[in-house]
C-alpha positions as CSV (number, residue, x, y, z in Angstrom):
1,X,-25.7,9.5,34.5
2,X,-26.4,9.6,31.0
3,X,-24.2,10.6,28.6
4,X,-24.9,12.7,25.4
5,X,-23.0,13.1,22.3
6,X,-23.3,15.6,19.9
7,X,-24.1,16.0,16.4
8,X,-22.8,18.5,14.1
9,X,-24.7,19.5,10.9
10,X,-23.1,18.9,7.4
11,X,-22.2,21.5,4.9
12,X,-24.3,22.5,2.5
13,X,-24.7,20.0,-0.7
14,X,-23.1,17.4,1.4
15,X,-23.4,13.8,0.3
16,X,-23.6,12.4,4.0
17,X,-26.7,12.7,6.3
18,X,-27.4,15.8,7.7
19,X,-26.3,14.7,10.7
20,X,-23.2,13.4,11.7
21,X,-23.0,11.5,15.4
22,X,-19.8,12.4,16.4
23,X,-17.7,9.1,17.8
24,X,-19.5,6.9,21.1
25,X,-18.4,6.3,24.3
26,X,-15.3,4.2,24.6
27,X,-15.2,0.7,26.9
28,X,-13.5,2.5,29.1
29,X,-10.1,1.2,28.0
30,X,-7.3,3.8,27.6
31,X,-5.2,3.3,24.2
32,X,-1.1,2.9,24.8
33,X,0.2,4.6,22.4
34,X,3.4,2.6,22.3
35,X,1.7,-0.5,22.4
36,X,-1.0,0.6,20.0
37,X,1.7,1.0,17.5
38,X,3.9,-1.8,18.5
39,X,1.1,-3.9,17.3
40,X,0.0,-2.4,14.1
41,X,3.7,-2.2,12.9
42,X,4.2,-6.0,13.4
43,X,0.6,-6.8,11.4
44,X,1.8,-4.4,8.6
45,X,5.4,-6.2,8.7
46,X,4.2,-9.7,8.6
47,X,2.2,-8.8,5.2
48,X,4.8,-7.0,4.1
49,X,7.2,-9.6,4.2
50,X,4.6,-11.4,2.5
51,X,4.1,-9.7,-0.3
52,X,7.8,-9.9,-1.3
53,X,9.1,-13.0,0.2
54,X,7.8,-15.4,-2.5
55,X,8.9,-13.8,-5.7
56,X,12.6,-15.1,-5.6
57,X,12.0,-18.1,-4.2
58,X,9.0,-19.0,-7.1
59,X,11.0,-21.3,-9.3
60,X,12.2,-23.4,-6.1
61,X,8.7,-23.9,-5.3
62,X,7.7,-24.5,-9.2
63,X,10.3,-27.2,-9.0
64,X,9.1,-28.9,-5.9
65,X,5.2,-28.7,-6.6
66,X,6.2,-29.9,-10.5
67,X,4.7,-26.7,-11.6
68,X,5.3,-24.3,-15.0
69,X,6.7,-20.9,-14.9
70,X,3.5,-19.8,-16.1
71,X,1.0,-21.7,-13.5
72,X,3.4,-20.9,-10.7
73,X,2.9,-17.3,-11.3
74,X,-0.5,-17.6,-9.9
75,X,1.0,-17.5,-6.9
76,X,1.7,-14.0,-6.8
77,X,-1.3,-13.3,-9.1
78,X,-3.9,-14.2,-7.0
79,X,-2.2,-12.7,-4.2
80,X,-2.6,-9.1,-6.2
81,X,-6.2,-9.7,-6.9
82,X,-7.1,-10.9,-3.6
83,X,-5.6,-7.5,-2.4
84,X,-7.0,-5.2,-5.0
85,X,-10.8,-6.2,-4.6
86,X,-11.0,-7.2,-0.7
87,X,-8.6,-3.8,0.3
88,X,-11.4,-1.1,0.0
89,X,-14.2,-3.1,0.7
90,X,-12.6,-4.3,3.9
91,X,-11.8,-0.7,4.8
92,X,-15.0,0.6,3.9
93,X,-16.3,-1.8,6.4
94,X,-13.6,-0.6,9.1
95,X,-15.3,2.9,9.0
96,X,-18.5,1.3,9.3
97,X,-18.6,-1.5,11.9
98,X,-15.3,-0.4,13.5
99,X,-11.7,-0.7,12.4
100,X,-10.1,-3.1,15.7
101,X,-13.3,-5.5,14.5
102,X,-11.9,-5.5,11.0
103,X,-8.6,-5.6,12.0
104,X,-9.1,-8.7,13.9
105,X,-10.7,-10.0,10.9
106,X,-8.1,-9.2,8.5
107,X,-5.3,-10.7,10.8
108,X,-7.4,-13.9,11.1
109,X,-7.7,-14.1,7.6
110,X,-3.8,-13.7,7.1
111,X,-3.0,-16.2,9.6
112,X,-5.3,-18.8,8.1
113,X,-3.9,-17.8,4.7
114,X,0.0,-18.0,5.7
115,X,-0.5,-21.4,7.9
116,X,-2.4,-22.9,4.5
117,X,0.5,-22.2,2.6
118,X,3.0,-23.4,5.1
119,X,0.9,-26.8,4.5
120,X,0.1,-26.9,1.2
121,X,1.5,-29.6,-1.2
122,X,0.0,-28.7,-4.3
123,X,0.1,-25.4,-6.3
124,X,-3.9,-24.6,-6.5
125,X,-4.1,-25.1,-2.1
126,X,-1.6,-22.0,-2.2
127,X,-3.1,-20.0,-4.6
128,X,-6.0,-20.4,-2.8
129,X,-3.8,-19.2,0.6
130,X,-2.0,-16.5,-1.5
131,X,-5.6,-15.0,-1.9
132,X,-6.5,-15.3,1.6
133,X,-3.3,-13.8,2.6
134,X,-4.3,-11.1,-0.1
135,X,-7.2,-10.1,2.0
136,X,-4.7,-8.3,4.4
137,X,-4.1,-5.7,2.2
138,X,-6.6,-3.5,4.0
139,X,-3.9,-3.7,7.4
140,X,-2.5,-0.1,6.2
141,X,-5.7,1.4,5.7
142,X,-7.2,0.2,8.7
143,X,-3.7,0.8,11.2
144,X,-3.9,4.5,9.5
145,X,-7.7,5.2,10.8
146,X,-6.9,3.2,13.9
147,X,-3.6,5.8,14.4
148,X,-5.8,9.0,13.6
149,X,-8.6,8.2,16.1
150,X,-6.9,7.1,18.7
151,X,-3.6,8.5,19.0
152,X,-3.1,12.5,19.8
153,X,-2.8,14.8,17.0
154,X,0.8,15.8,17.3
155,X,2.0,11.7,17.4
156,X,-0.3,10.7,14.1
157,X,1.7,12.2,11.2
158,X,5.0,11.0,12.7
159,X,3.2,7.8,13.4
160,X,2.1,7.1,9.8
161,X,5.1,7.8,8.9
162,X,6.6,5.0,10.3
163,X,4.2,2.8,9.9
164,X,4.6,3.7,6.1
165,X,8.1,2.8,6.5
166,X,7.1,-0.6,8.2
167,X,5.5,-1.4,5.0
168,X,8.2,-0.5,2.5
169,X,10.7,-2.1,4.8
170,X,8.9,-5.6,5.1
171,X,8.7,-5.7,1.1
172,X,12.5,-5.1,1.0
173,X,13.3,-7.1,3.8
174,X,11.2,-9.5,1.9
175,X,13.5,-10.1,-0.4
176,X,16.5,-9.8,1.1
177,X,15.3,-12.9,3.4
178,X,13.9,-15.3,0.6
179,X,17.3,-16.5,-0.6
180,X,18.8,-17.8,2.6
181,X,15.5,-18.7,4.4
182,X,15.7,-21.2,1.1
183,X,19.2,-22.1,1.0
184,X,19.3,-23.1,4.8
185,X,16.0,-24.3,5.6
186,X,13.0,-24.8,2.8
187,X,10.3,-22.7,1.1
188,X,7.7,-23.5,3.5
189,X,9.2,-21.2,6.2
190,X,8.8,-18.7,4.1
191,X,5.5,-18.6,6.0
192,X,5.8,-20.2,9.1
193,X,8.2,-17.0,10.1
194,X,5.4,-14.5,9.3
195,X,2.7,-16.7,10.7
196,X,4.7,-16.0,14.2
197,X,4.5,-12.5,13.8
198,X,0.8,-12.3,12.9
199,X,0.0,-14.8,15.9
200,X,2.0,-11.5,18.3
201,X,0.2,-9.1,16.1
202,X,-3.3,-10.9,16.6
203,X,-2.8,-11.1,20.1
204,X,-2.0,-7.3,21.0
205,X,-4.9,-6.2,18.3
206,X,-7.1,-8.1,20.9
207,X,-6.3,-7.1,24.4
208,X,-4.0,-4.0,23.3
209,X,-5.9,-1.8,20.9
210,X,-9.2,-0.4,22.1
211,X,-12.5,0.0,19.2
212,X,-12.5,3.2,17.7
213,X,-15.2,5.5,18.2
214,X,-15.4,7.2,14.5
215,X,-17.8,5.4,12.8
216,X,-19.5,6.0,9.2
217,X,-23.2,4.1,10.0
218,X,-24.6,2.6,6.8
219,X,-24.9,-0.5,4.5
220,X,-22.0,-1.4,1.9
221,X,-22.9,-0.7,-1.3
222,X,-22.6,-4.5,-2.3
223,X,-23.5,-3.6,-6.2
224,X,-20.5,-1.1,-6.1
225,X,-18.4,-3.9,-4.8
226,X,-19.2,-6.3,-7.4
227,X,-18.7,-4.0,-10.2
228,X,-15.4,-2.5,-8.7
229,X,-14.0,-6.4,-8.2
230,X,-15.2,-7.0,-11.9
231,X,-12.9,-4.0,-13.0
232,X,-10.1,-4.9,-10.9
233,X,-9.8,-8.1,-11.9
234,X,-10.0,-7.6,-15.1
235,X,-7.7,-4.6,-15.8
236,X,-5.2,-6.6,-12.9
237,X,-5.4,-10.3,-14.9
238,X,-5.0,-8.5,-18.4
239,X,-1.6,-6.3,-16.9
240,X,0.0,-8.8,-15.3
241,X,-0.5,-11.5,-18.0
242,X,-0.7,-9.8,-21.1
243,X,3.4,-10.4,-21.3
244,X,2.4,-14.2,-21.2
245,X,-0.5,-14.3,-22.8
246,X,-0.1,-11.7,-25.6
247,X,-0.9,-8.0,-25.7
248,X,-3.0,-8.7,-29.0
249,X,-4.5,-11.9,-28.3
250,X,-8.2,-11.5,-27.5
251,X,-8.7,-12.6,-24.0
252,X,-6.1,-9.9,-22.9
253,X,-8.0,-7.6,-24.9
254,X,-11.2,-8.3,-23.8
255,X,-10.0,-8.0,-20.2
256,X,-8.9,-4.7,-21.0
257,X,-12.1,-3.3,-22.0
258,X,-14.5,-4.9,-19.7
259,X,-12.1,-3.5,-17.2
260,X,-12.5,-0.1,-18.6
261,X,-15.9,-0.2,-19.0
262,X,-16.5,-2.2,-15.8
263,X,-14.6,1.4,-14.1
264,X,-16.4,3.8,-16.0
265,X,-19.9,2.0,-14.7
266,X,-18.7,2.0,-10.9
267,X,-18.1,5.7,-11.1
268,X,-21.6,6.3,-12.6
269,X,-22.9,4.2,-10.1
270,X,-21.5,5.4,-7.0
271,X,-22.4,8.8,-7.8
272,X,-26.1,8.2,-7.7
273,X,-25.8,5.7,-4.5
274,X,-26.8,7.1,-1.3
275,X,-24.0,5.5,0.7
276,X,-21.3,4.6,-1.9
277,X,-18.1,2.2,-1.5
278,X,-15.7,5.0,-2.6
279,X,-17.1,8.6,-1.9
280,X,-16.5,10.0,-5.3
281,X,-16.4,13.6,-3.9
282,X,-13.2,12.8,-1.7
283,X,-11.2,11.7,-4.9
284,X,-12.4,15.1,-6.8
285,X,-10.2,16.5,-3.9
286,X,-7.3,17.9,-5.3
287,X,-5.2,17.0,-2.0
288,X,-6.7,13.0,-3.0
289,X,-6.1,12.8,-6.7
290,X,-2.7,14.7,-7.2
291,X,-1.7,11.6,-4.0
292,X,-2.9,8.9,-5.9
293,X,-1.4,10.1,-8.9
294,X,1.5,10.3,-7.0
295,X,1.1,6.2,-5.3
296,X,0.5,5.2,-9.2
297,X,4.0,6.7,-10.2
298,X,6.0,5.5,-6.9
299,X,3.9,1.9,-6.8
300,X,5.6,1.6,-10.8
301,X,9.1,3.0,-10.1
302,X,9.3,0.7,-6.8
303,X,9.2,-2.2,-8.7
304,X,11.8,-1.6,-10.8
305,X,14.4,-1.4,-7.5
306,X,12.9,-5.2,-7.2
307,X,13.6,-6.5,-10.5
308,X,16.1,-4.7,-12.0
309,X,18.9,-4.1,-9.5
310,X,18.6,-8.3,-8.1
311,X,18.9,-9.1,-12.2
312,X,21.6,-6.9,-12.6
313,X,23.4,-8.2,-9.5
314,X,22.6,-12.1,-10.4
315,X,23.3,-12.0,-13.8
316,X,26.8,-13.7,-14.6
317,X,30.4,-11.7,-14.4
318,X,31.0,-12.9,-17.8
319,X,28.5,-11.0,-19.3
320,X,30.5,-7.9,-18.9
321,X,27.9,-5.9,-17.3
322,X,26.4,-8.5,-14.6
323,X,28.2,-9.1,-11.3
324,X,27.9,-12.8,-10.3
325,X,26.0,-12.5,-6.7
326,X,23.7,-15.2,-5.6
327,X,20.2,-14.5,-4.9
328,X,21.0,-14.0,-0.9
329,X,24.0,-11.9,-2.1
330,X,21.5,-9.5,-4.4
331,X,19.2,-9.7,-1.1
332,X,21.6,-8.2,1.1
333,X,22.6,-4.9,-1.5
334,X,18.9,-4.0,-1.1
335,X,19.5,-3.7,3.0
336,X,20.5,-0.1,2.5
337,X,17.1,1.0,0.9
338,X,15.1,-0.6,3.5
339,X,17.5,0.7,6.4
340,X,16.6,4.6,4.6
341,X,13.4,3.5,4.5
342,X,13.4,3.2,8.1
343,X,15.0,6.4,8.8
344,X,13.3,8.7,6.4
345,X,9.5,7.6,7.0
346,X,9.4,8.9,10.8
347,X,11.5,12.2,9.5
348,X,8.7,12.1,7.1
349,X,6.4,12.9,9.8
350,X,8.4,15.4,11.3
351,X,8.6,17.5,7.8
352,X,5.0,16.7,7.1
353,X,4.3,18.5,11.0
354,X,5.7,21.3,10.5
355,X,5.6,22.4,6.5
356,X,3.0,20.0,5.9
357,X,2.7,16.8,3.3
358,X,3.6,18.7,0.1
359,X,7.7,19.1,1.4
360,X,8.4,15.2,2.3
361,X,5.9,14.1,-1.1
362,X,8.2,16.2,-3.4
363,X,11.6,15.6,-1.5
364,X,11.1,11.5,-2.2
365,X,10.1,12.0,-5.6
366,X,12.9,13.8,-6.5
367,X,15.4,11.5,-4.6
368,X,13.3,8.5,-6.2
369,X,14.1,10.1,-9.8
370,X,17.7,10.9,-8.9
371,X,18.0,7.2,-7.6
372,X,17.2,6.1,-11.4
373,X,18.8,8.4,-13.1
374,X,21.9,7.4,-11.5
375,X,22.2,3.8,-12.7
376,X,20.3,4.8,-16.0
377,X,23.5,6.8,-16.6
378,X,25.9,4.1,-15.4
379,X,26.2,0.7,-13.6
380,X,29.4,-0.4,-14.0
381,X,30.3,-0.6,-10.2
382,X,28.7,-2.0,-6.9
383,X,28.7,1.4,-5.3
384,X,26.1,2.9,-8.0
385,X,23.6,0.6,-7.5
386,X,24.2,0.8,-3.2
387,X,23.8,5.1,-3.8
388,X,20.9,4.2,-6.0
389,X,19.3,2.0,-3.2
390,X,20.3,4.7,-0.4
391,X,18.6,7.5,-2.6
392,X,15.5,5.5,-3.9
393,X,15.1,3.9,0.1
394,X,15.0,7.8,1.7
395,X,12.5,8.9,-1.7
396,X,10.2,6.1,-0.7
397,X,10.0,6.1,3.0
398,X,9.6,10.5,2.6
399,X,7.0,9.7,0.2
400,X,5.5,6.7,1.3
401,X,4.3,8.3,4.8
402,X,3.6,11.9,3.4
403,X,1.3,10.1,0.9
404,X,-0.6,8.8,3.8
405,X,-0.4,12.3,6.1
406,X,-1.8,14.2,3.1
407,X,-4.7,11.8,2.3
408,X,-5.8,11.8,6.5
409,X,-5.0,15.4,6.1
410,X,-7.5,15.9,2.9
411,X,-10.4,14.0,4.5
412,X,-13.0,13.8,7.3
413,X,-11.7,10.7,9.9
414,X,-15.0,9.2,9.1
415,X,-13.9,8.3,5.4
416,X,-10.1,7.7,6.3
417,X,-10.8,4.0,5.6
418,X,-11.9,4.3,2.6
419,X,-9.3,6.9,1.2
420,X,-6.6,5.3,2.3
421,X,-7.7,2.1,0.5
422,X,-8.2,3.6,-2.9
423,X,-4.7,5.3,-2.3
424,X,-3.3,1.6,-1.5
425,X,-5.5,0.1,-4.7
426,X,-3.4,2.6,-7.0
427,X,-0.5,1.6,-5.6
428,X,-0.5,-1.8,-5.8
429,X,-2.1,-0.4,-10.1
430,X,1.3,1.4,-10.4
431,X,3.3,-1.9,-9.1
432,X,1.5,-3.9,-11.8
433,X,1.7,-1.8,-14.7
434,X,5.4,-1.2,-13.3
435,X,6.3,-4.9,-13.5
436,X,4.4,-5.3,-16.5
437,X,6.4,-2.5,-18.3
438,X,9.4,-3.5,-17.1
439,X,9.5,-6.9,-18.0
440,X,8.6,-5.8,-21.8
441,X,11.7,-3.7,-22.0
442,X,14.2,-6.7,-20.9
443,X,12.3,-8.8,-22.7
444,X,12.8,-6.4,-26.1
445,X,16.6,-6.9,-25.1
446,X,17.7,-10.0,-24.8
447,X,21.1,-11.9,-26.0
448,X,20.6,-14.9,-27.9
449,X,20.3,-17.1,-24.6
450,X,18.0,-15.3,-23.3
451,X,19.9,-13.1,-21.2
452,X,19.4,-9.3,-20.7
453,X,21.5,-7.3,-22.8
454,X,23.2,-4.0,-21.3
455,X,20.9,-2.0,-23.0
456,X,17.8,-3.5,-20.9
457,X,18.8,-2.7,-18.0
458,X,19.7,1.2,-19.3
459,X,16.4,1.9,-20.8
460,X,14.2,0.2,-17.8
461,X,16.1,2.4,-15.2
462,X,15.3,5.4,-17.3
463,X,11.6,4.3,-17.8
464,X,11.6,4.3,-14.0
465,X,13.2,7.7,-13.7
466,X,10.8,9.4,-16.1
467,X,7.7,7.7,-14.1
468,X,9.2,9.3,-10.9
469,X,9.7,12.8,-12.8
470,X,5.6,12.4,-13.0
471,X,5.7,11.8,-9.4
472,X,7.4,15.3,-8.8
473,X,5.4,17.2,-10.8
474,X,1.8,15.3,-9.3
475,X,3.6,16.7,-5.7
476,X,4.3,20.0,-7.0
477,X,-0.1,19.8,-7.7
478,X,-0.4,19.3,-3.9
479,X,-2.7,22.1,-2.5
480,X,-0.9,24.0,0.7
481,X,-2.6,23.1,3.7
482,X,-5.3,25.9,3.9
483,X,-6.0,25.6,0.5
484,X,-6.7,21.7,0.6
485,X,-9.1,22.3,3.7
486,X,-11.0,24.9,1.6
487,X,-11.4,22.3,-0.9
488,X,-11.9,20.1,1.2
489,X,-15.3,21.9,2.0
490,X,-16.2,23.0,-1.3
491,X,-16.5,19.4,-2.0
492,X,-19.1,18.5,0.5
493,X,-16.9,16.1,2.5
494,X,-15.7,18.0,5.4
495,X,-18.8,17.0,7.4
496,X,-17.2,18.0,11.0
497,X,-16.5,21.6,11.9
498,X,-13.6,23.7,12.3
499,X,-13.4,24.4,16.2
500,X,-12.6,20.7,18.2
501,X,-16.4,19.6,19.8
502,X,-17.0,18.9,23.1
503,X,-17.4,15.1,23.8
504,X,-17.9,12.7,26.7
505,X,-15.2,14.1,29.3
506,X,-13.5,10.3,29.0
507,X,-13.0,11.2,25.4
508,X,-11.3,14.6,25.3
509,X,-11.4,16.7,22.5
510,X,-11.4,16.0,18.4
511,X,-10.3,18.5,16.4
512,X,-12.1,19.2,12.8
513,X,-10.4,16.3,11.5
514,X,-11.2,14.3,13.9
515,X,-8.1,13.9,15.8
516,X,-7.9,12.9,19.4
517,X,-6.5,16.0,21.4
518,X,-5.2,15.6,24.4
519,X,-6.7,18.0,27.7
């Protein structure tokens, strides 16, 4: 018997086709939920990991590939850019062509990436590897569409809520597991750990995750790409190297503008293109912009959990203000934030299912600010920097996943790819500019050995806290829930209607949203 699947009719002044096919016939195959997640939590924890694990062990592997501090630093660059450029694009494709297909690709590239750099004997053959590992950075965008279409409606908030915390767990976990992996064995199982996991992540994405039926149909807009790459490469080379290079000398400059300017143009162009990269319509959402504003603020006040409280721990006792721990010592005081992580990202879920996204978003970013605010005011002892790590751990993994619900929550399931990917891209902004802006300030105090003074470490917590007080106000900008749906019409995105559609009976029922329902 033939089956027919309907089309609903977009909104007035929409800018999608009249018509949107609502998703096709499954394979056949029935999604495990448990399994489904399983799966998707060990991809996102293998990059994760990867994202972090490096950093402390960089002048180990400067030292055994006879690099510079400067050239070694590439390996963490290019990783960044690789993220930044290939994250959208590659979600943007997930919507299209399916996001299991572009999962499997992304995992292939991040096992061909991590088993590179576990070979590689010379710095430029894992640069090249940190990029190809970079190309995972569309795994959250893609497991969150994956979660929303195939998962019922009452498990997907909860769901991305841990799979939020997955994420911010693996980067702290990252770092808590560089030093001794190091000590006891040798950088290059840094990466032949993670390559396991991808190999068991690859594996279950294959024969354990069925294709998703929401599909966005279309061409990438390859002369969006291009220019979008252009500005993110640009504005990302100029922030994280201006410190090194100079913030006056003209090739950071110049990377600055084109950067700019390179922005502006991809905004003009993708609002004339018929099928745009980045829907500029979704980000006029309030719901959308007041969570990336949000992911800018939380990407730059994470980082500064990452730098400052390992410095602080590692710097000498004789300093006065420094505590002597080694770098697996430091690793192990930032186990509490990812353990609260953990525990706050599924309760996350459970806030955002009940009051919504606008409850969990402002909770974390007022814990986040409190977490700074604390050592900012003193860090003489060990136990304010483990409450700081406790607070700024339950902040992010609220935050984290509600930033997620309320961007899935804000937009049709046919663009959830692409949202979620510009949310990620901001992030990942914030973390830069974080870094960047943190490094100035201890490098504007500094002893005459080139240590960080007191003082540094006091004024770069309280940069962080007053970032995070931005966060709290950008959640307080939230729209409630019925307000960001009407929004979310007025914009000409909400291109399915509001009562669920009947589909093939193997199916079930999507809600407006496009949730699966179950019955």
């Amino acid at each position: 018997m033939e089956h027919v699947v309907k089309t609903v009719g977009a909104p007035t002044g929409a800018a999608h086709p009249a018509a949107v096919p609502e998703p096709a016939v499954r394979s056949g195959r029935h999604a495990n939920s448990t399994l489904v997640v399983l799966f998707l939590s060990l991809g996102g924890l293998a990059f994760a990991v990867l994202q972090s694990l490096v950093a402390p062990a960089l002048p180990i592997i400067a030292q055994d590939l006879h690099s510079s501090t400067g050239d070694i630093s590439w390996v963490l660059t290019a990783y960044l850019l690789s993220a930044s450029v290939l994250t959208p694009i590659l979600g943007r494709l997930g919507d299209m062509v399916g996001k299991r297909k572009m999962m499997l690709v992304v995992l292939v590239l991040l096992a061909a990436g991590t088993l590179l750099a576990a070979l590689s004997t010379t710095l430029p053959v894992l640069v090249a590897a940190r990029a190809l590992q970079g190309a995972a950075g569309a795994i959250m965008p893609l497991s969150i569409g994956i979660v929303r279409d195939e998962l019922p409606r009452e498990k997907v908030s909860v769901t991305v809520g841990l799979l939020s915390a997955i994420f911010g767990i693996g980067a702290g976990l990252g770092i808590v597991l560089a030093g001794p992996i190091v000590e006891h064995l040798s950088w290059e199982w840094l990466f032949w750990f993670p390559l396991m996991l991808i190999g068991v992540a690859l594996l279950g994405v294959l024969f354990g995750v069925p294709e998703s039926p929401v599909r966005t149909p279309g061409r990438l807009d390859v002369l969006g790409a291009a220019i979008l790459s252009v500005s993110l490469v640009s504005l990302l080379l100029a922030i994280s190297k201006g410190r090194e290079w100079g913030w006056d000398q003209t090739k950071t400059v110049t990377l600055l503008a084109v950067g700019v300017v390179a922005l502006i143009a991809f905004v003009l162009v993708e609002l004339r293109v018929r099928e745009p990269l980045i829907n500029m319509r979704l980000l006029a959402i309030r719901g959308v912009w007041a969570t990336n504003l949000v992911g800018l603020a939380f990407g730059f006040a994470m980082f500064g959990t990452f730098l400052l409280i390992p410095m602080l721990l590692e710097l000498p006792a004789a300093t006065g203000y420094g505590f002597g721990k080694t770098v697996s010592q430091a690793g192990l005081f930032l186990m509490p934030t990812t353990l609260m992580m953990l525990v706050f990202g599924p309760l996350s879920g459970l806030l955002d299912r009940r009051y919504g996204p606008k409850l969990p978003l402002f909770l974390g970013a007022t814990l986040v600010t409190a977490a700074y605010a604390l050592p900012a005011a003193v860090h003489d002892e060990l136990w304010q920097l483990v409450v700081s790590g406790l607070l700024t751990g339950a902040g992010m993994g609220l935050a984290f996943a509600a930033m997620s619900n309320a961007i899935i929550e804000s937009v049709p399931a046919t663009h959830t790819g692409e949202a979620t990917s510009v949310n990620s891209i901001v992030r990942t902004i914030g973390g830069s500019i974080g870094t960047a802006v943190v490094a100035a300030v201890i490098a504007g105090h500094t002893t005459p050995r080139g240590l960080p003074t007191d003082q540094a470490f006091t004024s770069g917590f309280w940069v962080c806290a007053g970032v995070a007080v931005l966060a709290v106000v950008a959640s307080l900008i939230l729209p409630s829930a019925r307000r960001r749906r009407a929004e979310s019409v007025a914009a000409g995105v909400a291109d399915l209607p509001a009562e669920p559609v009947e589909l093939h009976p193997h199916l079930g029922r999507r809600d407006a949203a496009g949730h699966a329902q179950v019955g």
